[in-house]
C-alpha positions in Angstrom: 0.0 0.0 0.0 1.5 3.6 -1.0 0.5 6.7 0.9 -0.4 9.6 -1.0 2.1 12.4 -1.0 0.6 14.4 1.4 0.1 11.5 4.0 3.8 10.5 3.8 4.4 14.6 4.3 2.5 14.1 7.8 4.4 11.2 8.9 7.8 13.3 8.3 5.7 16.6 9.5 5.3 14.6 13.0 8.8 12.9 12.8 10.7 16.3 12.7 8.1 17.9 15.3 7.6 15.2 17.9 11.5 14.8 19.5 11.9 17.2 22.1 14.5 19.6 22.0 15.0 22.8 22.3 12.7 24.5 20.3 10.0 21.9 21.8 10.9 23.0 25.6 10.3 26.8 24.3 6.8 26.4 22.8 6.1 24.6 26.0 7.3 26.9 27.7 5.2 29.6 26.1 2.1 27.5 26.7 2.4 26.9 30.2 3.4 30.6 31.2 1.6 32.9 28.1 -1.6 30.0 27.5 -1.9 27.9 24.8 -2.5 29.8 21.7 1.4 31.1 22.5 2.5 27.7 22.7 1.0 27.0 19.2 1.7 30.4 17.5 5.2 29.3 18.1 5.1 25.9 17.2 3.6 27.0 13.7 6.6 29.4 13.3 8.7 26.1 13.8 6.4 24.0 11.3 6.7 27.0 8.5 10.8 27.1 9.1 10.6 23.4 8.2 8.4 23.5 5.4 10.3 25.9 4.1 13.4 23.9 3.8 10.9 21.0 2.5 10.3 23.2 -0.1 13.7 23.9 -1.1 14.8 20.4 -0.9 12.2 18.9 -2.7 12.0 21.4 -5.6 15.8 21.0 -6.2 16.5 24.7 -5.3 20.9 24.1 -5.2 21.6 27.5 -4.9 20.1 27.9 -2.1 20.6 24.9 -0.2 23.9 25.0 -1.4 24.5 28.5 0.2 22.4 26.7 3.3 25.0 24.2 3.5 28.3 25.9 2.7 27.4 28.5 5.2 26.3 26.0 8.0 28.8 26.4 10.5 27.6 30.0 11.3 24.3 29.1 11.0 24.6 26.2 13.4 26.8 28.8 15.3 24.3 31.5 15.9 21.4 29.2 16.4 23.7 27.9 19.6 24.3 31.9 20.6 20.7 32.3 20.2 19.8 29.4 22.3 22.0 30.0 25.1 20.3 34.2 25.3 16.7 32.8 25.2 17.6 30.1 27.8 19.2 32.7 29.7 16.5 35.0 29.3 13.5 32.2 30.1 15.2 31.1 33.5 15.1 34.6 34.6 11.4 35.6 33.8 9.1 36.0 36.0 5.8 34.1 35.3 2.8 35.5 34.7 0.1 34.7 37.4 -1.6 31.0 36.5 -5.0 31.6 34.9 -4.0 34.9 33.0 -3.2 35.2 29.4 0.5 36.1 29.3 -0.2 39.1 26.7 3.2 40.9 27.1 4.3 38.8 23.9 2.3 39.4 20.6 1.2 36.3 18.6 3.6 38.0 15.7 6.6 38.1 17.9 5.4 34.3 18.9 5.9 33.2 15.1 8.1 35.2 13.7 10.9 34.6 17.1 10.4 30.3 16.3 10.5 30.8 12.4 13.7 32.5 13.0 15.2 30.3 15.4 14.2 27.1 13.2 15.7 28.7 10.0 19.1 29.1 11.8 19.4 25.2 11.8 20.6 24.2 8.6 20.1 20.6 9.9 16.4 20.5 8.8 17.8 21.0 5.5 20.2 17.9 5.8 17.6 15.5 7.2 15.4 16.4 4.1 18.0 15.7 1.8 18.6 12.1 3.0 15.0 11.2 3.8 13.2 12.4 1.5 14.8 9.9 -1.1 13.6 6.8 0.7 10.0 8.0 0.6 10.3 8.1 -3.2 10.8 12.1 -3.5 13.0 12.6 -6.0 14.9 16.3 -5.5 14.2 18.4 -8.4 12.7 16.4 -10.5 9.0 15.7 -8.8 5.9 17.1 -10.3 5.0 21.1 -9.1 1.7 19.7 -7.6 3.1 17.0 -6.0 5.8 18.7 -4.1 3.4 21.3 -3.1 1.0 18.4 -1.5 3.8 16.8 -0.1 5.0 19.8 1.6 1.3 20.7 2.9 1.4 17.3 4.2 4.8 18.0 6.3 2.9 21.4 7.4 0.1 20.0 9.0 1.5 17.3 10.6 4.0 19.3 12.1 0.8 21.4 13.0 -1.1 19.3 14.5 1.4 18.0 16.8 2.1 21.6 18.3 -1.8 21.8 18.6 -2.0 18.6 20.4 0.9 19.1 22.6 0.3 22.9 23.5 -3.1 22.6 24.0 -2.5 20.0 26.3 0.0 21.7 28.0 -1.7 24.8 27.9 -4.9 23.6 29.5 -3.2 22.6 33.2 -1.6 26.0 32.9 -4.4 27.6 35.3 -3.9 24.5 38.2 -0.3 25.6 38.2 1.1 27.7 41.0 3.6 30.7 40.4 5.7 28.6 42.2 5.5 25.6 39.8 5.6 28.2 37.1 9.1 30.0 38.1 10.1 26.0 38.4 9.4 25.0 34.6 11.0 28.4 33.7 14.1 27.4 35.3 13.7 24.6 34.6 13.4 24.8 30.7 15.7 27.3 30.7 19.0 25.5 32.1 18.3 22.7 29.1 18.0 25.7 26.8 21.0 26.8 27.8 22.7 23.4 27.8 21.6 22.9 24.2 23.0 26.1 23.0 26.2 24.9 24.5 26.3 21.6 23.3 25.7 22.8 19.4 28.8 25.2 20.2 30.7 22.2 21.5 29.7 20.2 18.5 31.0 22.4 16.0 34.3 22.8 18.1 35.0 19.1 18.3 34.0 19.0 14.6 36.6 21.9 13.2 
C-alpha cells in the first residue's frame, strides 16, 4: 500500500516535530506561562521554518541549499548563541500569574521569534536531503503539484502536533502555582541553555 504524497508529508511533519529539543521545551514553555495559543503560534513558526526547507529540498532549489550548506557552521553557530540568550532570558522571567493570558508577547513576535530560530538550523535541510529519497521524493525532479502536497502534508503534521501538545499543555496551565511556574521556567531554561552549549561544543569538536 503507498501513501499519497501528502500523508507520507504528515508522517515526516510529525517525525521532525515530535522529539523534544530545544525549540519543543520553548513552545512549552510559552504554553504553560503565556496559555496555549502562545504555545502553538510558536510551534507554527517552527512547522513553517521546516516547510520551508521541504520546499527547497524537494523542488531541487541548489543554490540555495547549497548557500544553506556551505554556510552551515555559522548558522549552526548562531542558532547555539541564540539558544543560550533565550535560555538565559526564560530562567530569569518572572511568570505571569496561572490563569491569565501572558499578553506581554504578541502572537507575531510568537511566530516570527520560532521561524527564526528554526531557519538558523541548517540541519532541517540535511535531514530532508537524505529522507526524502527513501519515501520516493526525488529532488528536483517531482511534479510542481506533488511537491506542493507533499509539503502541505509535512505542514500540517507538524501542525497538528504543536496543537496537540500545547493545547495539552496549555490547559493545566491555570492549576499551576507561580511557584511551579518559576520552576518550569528554570527549569526549561537551564536545558535551553545546555543545548546552546552543546551545538557550540559540537562544531568545536568538529573543526
Amino acid at each position: 500500500m503507498e501513501f499519497s504524497p501528502f500523508i507520507q508529508g504528515i508522517i515526516i511533519g510529525l517525525t521532525l516535530a515530535v522529539p523534544v529539543g530545544p525549540i519543543s521545551l520553548l513552545c512549552i514553555r510559552r504554553a504553560v506561562d503565556g496559555g496555549r495559543l502562545h504555545g502553538i503560534v510558536s510551534g507554527i513558526g517552527v512547522a513553517t521554518a521546516d516547510s520551508c526547507y521541504a520546499a527547497i529540498a524537494v523542488l531541487g532549489l541548489t543554490a540555495i541549499s547549497g548557500v544553506i550548506l556551505a554556510h552551515q557552521v555559522f548558522f549552526r553557530a548562531l542558532a547555539g548563541i541564540v539558544l543560550i540568550i533565550v535560555g538565559v532570558k526564560v530562567a530569569l522571567s518572572v511568570p505571569t500569574e496561572p490563569g491569565r493570558d501572558g499578553g506581554q508577547v504578541s502572537y507575531v513576535t510568537d511566530y516570527l521569534s520560532l521561524l527564526a530560530l528554526a531557519l538558523a538550523n541548517p540541519l532541517t535541510i540535511i535531514f530532508f536531503l537524505v529522507v526524502l529519497p527513501g519515501f520516493g521524493i526525488v529532488l528536483g525532479g517531482t511534479p510542481l503539484l506533488t511537491s506542493a502536497e507533499f509539503v502541505l502534508g509535512i505542514f500540517s503534521g507538524s501542525v497538528a502536533w504543536w496543537i496537540l501538545l500545547c493545547g495539552g499543555v496549555g490547559s493545566v496551565r491555570s492549576s499551576l502555582s507561580i511557584t511551579n511556574l518559576r520552576f518550569i521556567n528554570r527549569v526549561s531554561g537551564l536545558l535551553i541553555i545546555l543545548a546552546g552549549l552543546a551545538a557550540l561544543l559540537l562544531l568545536l569538536l568538529n573543526r
